[in-house]
SEGU-507954 format. One record per residue (C-alpha): residue in one letter; x, y, z. Coordinates in steps of 0.2 Angstrom, whole numbers, padded with zeros to 4 digits, always signed. Example, Ala and Ser with C-alpha at 12.3 -4.5 7.8 and 13.67 -1.06 7.14 Angstrom:
BEGIN
A+0062-0022+0039;S+0068-0005+0036;
This chain:
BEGIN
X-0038-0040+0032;X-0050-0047+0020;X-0062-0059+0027;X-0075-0063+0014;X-0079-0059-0004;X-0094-0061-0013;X-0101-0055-0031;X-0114-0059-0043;X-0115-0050-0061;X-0127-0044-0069;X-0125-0035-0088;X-0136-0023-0094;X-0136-0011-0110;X-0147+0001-0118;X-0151+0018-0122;X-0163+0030-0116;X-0173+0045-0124;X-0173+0058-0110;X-0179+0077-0117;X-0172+0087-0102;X-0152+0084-0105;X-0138+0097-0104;X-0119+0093-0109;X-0106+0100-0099;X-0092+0095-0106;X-0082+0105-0119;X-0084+0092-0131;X-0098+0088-0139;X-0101+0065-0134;X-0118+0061-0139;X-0132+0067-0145;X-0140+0080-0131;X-0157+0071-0132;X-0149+0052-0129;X-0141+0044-0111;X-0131+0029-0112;X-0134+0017-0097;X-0117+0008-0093;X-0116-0010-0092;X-0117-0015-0071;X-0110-0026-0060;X-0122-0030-0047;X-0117-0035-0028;X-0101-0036-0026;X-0093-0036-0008;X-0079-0038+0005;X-0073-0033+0023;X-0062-0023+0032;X-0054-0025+0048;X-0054-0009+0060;X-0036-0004+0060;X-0025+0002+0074;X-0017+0021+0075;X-0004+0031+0086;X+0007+0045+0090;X+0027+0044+0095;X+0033+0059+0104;X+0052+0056+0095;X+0055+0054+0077;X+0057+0035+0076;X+0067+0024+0064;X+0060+0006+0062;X+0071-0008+0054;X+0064-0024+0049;X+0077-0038+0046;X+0070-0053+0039;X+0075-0070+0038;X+0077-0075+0021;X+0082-0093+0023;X+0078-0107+0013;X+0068-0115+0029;X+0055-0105+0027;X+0049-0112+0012;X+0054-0132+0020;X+0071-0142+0015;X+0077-0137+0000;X+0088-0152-0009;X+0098-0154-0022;X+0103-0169-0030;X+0117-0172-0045;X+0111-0177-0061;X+0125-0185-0069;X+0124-0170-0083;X+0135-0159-0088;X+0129-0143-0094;X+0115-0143-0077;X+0124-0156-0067;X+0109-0153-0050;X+0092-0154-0047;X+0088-0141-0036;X+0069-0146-0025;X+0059-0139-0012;X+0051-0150+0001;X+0038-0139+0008;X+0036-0152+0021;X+0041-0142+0041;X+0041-0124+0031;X+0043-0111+0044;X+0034-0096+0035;X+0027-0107+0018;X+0014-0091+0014;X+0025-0078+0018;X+0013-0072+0035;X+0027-0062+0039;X+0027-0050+0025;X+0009-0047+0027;X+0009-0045+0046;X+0024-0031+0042;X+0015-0023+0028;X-0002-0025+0041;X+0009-0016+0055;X+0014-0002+0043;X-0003+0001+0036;X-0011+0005+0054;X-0001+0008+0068;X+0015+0012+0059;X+0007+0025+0048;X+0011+0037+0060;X+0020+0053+0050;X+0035+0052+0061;X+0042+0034+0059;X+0055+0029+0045;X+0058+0013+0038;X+0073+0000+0035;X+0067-0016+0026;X+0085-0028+0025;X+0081-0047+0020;X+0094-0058+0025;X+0104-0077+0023;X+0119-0081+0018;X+0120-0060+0015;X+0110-0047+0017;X+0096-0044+0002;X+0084-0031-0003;X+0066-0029-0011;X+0069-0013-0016;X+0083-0003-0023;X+0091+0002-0004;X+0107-0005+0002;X+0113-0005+0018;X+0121+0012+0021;X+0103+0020+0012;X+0094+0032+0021;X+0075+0027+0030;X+0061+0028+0021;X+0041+0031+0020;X+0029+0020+0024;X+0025+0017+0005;X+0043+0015+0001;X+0044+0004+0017;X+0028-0009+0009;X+0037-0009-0008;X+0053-0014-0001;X+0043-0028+0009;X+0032-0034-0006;X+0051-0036-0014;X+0054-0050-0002;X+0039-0058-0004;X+0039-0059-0023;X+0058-0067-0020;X+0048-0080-0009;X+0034-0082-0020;X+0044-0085-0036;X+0053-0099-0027;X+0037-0108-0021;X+0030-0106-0037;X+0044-0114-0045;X+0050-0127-0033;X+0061-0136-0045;X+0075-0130-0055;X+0090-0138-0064;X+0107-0128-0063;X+0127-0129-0057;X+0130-0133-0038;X+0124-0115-0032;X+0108-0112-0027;X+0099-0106-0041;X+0083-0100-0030;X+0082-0081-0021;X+0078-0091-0004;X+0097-0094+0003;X+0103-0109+0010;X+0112-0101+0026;X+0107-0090+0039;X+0121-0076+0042;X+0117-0069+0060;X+0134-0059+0055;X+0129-0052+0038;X+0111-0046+0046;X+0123-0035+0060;X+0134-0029+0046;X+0121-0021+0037;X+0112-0015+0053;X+0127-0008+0058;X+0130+0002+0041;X+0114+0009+0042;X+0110+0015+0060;X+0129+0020+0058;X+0126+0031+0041;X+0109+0039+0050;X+0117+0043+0065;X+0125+0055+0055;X+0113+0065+0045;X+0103+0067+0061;X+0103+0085+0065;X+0095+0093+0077;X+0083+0077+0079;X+0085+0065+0092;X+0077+0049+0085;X+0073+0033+0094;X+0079+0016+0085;X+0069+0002+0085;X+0076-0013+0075;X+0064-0031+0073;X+0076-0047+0073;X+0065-0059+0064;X+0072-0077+0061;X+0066-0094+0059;X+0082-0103+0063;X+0100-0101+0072;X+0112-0093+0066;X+0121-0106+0054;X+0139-0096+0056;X+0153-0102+0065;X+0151-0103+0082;X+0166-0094+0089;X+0158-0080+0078;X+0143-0078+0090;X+0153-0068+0102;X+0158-0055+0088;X+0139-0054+0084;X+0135-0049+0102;X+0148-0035+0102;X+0143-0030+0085;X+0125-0027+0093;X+0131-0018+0108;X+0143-0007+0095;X+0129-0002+0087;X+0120+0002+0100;X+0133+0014+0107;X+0139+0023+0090;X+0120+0026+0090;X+0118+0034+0107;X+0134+0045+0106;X+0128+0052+0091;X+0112+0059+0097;X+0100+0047+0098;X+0086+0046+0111;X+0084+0025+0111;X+0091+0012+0102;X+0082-0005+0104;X+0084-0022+0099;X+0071-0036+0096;X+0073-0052+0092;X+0059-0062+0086;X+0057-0081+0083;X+0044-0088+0073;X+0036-0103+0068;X+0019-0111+0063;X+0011-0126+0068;X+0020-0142+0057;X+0035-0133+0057;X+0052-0140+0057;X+0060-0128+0068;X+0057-0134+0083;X+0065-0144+0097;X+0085-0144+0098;X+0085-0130+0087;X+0075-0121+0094;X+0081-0120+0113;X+0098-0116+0104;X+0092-0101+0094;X+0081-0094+0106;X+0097-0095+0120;X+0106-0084+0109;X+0094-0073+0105;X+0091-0071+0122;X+0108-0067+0122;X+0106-0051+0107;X+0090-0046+0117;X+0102-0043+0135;X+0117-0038+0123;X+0105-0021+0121;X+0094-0019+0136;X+0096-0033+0150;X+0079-0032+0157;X+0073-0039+0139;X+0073-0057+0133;X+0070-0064+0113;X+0051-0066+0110;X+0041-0080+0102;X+0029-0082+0089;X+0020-0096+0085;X+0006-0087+0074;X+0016-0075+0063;X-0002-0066+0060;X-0001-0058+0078;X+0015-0048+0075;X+0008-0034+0069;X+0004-0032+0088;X+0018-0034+0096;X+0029-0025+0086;X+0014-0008+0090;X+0019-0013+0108;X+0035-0014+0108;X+0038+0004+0102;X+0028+0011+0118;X+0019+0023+0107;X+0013+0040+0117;X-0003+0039+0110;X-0012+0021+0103;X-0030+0018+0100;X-0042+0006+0088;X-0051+0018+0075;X-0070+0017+0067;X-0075+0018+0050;X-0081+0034+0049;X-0085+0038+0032;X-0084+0028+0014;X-0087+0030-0005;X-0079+0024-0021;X-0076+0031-0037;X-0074+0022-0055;X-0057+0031-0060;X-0059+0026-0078;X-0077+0033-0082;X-0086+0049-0080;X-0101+0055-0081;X-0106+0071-0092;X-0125+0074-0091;X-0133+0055-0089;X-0121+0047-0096;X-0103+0038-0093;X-0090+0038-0106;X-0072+0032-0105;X-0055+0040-0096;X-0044+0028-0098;X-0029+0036-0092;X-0039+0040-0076;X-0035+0058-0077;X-0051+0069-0076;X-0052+0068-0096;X-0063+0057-0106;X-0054+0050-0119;X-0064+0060-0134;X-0058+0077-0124;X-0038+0072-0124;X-0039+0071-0141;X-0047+0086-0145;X-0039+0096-0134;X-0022+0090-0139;X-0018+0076-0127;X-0013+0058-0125;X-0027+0048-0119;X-0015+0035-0114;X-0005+0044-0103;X-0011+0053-0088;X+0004+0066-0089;X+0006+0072-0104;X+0016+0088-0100;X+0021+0080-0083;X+0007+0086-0076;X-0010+0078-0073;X-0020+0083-0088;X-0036+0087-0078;X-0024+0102-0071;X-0019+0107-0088;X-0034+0107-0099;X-0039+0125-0096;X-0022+0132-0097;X-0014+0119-0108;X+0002+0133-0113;X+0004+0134-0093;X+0009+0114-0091;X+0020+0114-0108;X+0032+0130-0100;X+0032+0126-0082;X+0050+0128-0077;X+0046+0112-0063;X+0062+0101-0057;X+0052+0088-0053;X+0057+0070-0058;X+0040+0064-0061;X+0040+0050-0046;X+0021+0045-0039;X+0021+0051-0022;X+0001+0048-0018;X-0012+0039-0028;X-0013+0047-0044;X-0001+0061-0043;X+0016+0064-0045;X+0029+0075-0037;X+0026+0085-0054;X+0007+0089-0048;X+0013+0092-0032;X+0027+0105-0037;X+0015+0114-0051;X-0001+0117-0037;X+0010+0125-0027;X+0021+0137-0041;X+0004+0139-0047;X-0011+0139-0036;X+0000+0141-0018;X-0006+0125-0011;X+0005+0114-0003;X-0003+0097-0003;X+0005+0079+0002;X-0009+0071-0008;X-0021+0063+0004;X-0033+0076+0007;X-0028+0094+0009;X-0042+0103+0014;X-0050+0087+0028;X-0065+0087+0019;X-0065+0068+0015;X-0062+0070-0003;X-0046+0062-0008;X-0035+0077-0017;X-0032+0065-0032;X-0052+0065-0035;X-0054+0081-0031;X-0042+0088-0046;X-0051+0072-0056;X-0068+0077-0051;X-0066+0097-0051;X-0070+0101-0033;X-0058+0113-0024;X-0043+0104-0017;X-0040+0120-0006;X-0058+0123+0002;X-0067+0112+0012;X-0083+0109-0001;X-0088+0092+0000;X-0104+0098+0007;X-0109+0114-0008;X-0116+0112-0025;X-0113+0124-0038;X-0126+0115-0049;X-0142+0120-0040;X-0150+0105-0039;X-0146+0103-0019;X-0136+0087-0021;X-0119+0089-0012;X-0103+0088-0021;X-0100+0074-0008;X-0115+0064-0015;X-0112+0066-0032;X-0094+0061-0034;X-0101+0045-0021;X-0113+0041-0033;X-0101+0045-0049;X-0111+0058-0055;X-0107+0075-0062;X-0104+0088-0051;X-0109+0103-0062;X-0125+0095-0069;X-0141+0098-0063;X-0151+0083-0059;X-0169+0093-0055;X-0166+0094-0076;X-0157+0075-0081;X-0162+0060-0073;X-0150+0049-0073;X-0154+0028-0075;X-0151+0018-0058;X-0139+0008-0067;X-0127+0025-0073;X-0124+0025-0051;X-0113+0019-0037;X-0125+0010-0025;X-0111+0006-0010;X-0118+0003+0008;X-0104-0001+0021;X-0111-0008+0041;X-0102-0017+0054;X-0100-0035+0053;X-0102-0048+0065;X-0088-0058+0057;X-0071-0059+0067;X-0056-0049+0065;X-0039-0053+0076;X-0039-0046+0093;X-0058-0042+0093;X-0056-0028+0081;X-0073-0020+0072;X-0075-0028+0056;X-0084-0019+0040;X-0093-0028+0028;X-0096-0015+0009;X-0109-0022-0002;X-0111-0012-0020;X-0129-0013-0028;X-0121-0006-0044;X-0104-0005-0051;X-0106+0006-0069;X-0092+0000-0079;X-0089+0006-0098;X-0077+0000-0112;X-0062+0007-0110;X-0044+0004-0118;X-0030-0006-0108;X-0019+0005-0098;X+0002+0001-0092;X+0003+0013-0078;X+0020+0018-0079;X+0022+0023-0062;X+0017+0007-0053;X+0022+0011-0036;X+0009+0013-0022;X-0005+0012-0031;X-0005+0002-0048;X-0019+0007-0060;X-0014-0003-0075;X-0029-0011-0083;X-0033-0023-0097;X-0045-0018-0110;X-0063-0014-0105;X-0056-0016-0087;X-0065-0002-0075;X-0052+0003-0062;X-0064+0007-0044;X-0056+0014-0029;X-0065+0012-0012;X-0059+0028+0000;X-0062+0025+0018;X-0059+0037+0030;X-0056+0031+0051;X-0055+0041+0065;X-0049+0036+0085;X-0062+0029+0095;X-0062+0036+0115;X-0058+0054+0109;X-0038+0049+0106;X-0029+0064+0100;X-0024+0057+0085;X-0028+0061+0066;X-0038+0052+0055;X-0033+0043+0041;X-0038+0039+0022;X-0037+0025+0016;X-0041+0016-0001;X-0044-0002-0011;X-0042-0005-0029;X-0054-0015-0037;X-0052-0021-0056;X-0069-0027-0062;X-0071-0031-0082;X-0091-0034-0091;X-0087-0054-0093;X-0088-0055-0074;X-0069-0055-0065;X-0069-0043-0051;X-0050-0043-0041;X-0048-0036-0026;X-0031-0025-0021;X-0027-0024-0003;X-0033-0012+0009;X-0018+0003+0008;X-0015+0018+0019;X-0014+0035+0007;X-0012+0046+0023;X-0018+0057+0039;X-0029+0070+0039;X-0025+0088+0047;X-0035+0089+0063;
C-alpha cells in the first residue's frame, strides 16, 4: 500500500579529471583518466505497509469469483437513437456504483502478495455476469495457478473495468457493447466453479488439498428464481465430488460488498444476503454470508478465513535498490539498456543485441564469457519469465550448466535477488553478500546497494556523490490498515543515464519496458516474521521509472518469493 509520494529533481552533469582510475570492463568506454558523473534525481520517496505472512499444513486451492456486473461501475443506460447503422447510446451513471475504483481487485492482489504468498497455495481467478469471464488466458476446466499467474489473471479484470470507466459512453446495436455485464448469473459462476474443482479433483495425486472458494458479488442473483434451488445443489455437488475424490476441505464463502453511496442497499440487499446465507449453510451450516462495507479490509478476512497454521505480521528487515539500466565500470555509469548485465558498447562488441536481454535465449550477462555455450545449448525451454528478469531459459541453462537449481528469488539467502546477482557478478550459489574480491573492504552488499562496481577498487577511484544510490528506509509514523508498521524510503541520489527505449517482451510479472532516457530502478526489500514465527522471509520489489525531465512512476509493491530458512 502506498501512502505518500514526494520528489523533488535536481540535474547535474559534468566531467571529472581523477588520475587514479582502472577499467574493468572488457571494453574499452572512456578514456582511463576521465569519470562521467550521471545526471541525479534528488529525494525521491514513498511507503510501504508491513505485510502479513503464513504457513498452510495442506496444499491449498484458492478461487476467486468476482462479480463482474455492471453495478459496479453504477446504472448503465442505453437509449435508442433513432439511427440505423448505431441505433443505442450505450452510458454509465456512476451515480450508487458498488465497486467505482475496483477496491476489489487491489484487496485480492493485496491478499496474494502477503499472506497468500505462501508456496503451497494455487490460484483460480473466474470473473463473472451474464457468463463467466477471464483476465487471463484460463478457462474454467484450467489448472490453478501461481501467485503471479493469479495477479495477472486479476489485473485482467480490472483493465475490463477500467476501460469501461474510462469510456462511459459508447454508441453500438442493442447488446451491450462494454466488458461490464448487465446480468449477474449466480448459475454461470457454479458452472465454472464446478468444472474446475471438478477437473482438479482429478489430477490430485497423492495430495490431499483443501478448497477454499471466495463468493464475491455486489448484487442478487438476477437469474430466474426457481433456478436458485438448482444453484444450492450445484454448491453442495461440488462440495461432495471434491471430498470423494481426495480432498481434505472444501469451503465456500460468500461475500457481499458495498461502499458507502452505493445503490445496493435496502431491498436488495436483505434479498441477496438471505440467499447467500443460504450457499454459505449449503456447504457448512455453522457458516453464514459475510458483509463488507469497506472492500479495503478483505484482504483480512479472506487470511482468516483460511485458518492458516502459522500467520504472523512481518518487519522490514533489509532494503536496497539498484538502477537496472546503468552500471558502473571504474567511476563512472554508462548504459544497459536491455538490463541485462552488459552495457550497451559491450553487446555490440561482443556480438549481441543490445535491445534484447536474451539474445540466445539466455540472459546475456550468463553468456558473455562462454558465448558458443548459450548459441548450442540443447535447452527445451519456451522462453516464459518465471521471476524478475529471468526466464525459464536461464533457469534450465544454470542448472545443465552450473548445477544450481534456483526458483529466481534468491538461491543462496543472502539478500541479493538471483536476477542482480547474475547482473552484478556475485555468485548466485554462495552466500557472499558480505566478501569483496576487490580489496578495498567495501562488501559486495554495499557496493551493488550504492550501484557501484563490485571488482573495482575504491581505495584507487573515487567515485563522485552524485555516480551513487543514497537510499535510507525507517518506520513511519503514518498509518497503515489494521495498525500495521509503515516504512517510509527516501533516496538522496537516483543516478540516471541516457539510455534507449526498451519493449520488454515479456511483460509479465515485472514489466521493464522503458521510453528513451528512462532509468528503470528496482527497490528490493527483504521481511522477516516478527515474535520468532516459523515462517520464511520474503523478497519483494518496486519498479520505479524515472526520466532526467523530472517524471518519476511508481509500480506497485510485488512479491518475487520466499527465502530458504
Amino acid at each position: 500500500m502506498k501512502l505518500r509520494r514526494s520528489l523533488v529533481l535536481l540535474f547535474a552533469s559534468a566531467t571529472i579529471v581523477i588520475l587514479a582510475f582502472q577499467n574493468c570492463s572488457e571494453v574499452s568506454l572512456v578514456s582511463p583518466t576521465e569519470v562521467i558523473v550521471a545526471a541525479s534525481i534528488e529525494k525521491v520517496s514513498d511507503n510501504y505497509c508491513a505485510p502479513t505472512g503464513a504457513s498452510f499444513s495442506n496444499p491449498t486451492k484458492v478461487t476467486f469469483i468476482v462479480d463482474m456486473s455492471a453495478s459496479n461501475l453504477g446504472v448503465l443506460n442505453s437509449t435508442q437513437t433513432g439511427e440505423w447503422h448505431d441505433p443505442y447510446i450505450w452510458a454509465y451513471d456512476f451515480t450508487g456504483a458498488a465497486d467505482l475504483e475496483g477496491q476489489r481487485f487491489k484487496a485480492i492482489k493485496q491478499f496474494i502478495n502477503s499472506c497468500g504468498s505462501a508456496s503451497n497455495l494455487k490460484y483460480a481467478v473466474v470473473g463473472f455476469g451474464r457468463h463467466e469471464v477471464f483476465g487471463e488466458s484460463e478457462s474454467c476446466v484450467s489448472s490453478f495457478v501461481d501467485q503471479e499467474s493469479a495477479l495477472r489473471s486479476v489485473a485482467g479484470l480490472e483493465k475490463m473495468q477500467s476501460l469501461d470507466k474510462g469510456n462511459p459512453s459508447r454508441w453500438a446495436g442493442p447488446q451491450n457493447p462494454f466488458n461490464m455485464q448487465t446480468a449477474t448469473s449466480y448459475e454461470a459462476a457454479m458452472n465454472c466453479l464446478n468444472d474446475k474443482v471438478g477437473e482438479d479433483v482429478t489430477y490430485i495425486n497423492n495430495e490431499v488439498p483443501i478448497y477454499h472458494s471466495f463468493f464475491l458479488t455486489d448484487g442478487m442473483d438476477t437469474g430466474r428464481a426457481d433456478k436458485r434451488t438448482d444453484v444450492i445443489n450445484q454448491l453442495k455437488s461440488i462440495k461432495r465430488n471434491a471430498l470423494s475424490g481426495g480432498a481434505a476441505e472444501f469451503n465456500f464463502h460468500p461475500l457481499y460488498y458495498s461502499s458507502p453511496g452505493a445503490a445496493n442497499q435496502g431491498a436488495q440487499k436483505a434479498d441477496a444476503m438471505s440467499f447467500l446465507d443460504l450457499l454459505a449453510k449449503a456447504v457448512n451450516p455453522a457458516t453464514s454470508a459475510g458483509e463488507l462495507n469497506s472492500i479495503s479490509a478483505l484482504d483480512d478476512l479472506i487470511c482468516d478465513s483460511l485458518q492458516p497454521e502459522i500467520q504472523s505480521d512481518f518487519s522490514l528487515s533489509s532494503a536496497y535498490a539498484v538502477n537496472l539500466t546503468a552500471k558502473m565500470r571504474g567511476a563512472s555509469l554508462f548504459a544497459d539498456t536491455d538490463m541485462d548485465g552488459l552495457l550497451d558498447s559491450e553487446e555490440l562488441a561482443l556480438g549481441f543485441d543490445p535491445q534484447n536481454s536474451h539474445t540466445n535465449k539466455i540472459i546475456d550477462a550468463l553468456c558473455a564469457s562462454d558465448k558458443a555455450a548459450c548459441e548450442s545449448a540443447d535447452l527445451k525451454c519456451s522462453g516464459v519469465k518465471v521471476s524478475l528478469g529471468l526466464t525459464d531459459c536461464d533457469i534450465e541453462y544454470l542448472d545443465k550448466k552450473y548445477n544450481i537449481r534456483t526458483k529466481g528469488a534468491d538461491h543462496d539467502s543472502d539478500t541479493i535477488n538471483d536476477y542482480i546477482e547474475i547482473i552484478r557478478g556475485t555468485a548466485l550459489a554462495r552466500a557472499d553478500a558480505i566478501e569483496n574480491i576487490s580489496g578495498d573492504n567495501i562488501s559486495n552488499f554495499k557496493k551493488i546497494a550504492a550501484g557501484m562496481d563490485i571488482h573495482t577498487n575504491y581505495k584507487q577511484v573515487v567515485v563522485p556523490e552524485k555516480n551513487k544510490i543514497k537510499m535510507a528506509i525507517a518506520l513511519s509514523t503514518d498509518t497503515c490498515e489494521n495498525n500495521k508498521k509503515s516504512y517510509t524510503y527516501v533516496f538522496d541520489y537516483l543516478p540516471a543515464v541516457d539510455v534507449g527505449a526498451y519493449q520488454d517482451p515479456r511483460p509479465e510479472m515485472f514489466d521493464l519496458s522503458h521510453a528513451e532516457n528512462e532509468n528503470v530502478y528496482m527497490v528490493f526489500t527483504v521481511w522477516s516474521p516478527e515474535g520468532g514465527a516459523d515462517l520464511p522471509s520474503k523478497l519483494y520489489g518496486q519498479k520505479i521509472l524515472a526520466n532526467q525531465k523530472g517524471s518519476v512512476v511508481y509500480g506497485e509493491l510485488k512479491f518475487i518469493g520466499e527465502l530458504s530458512q
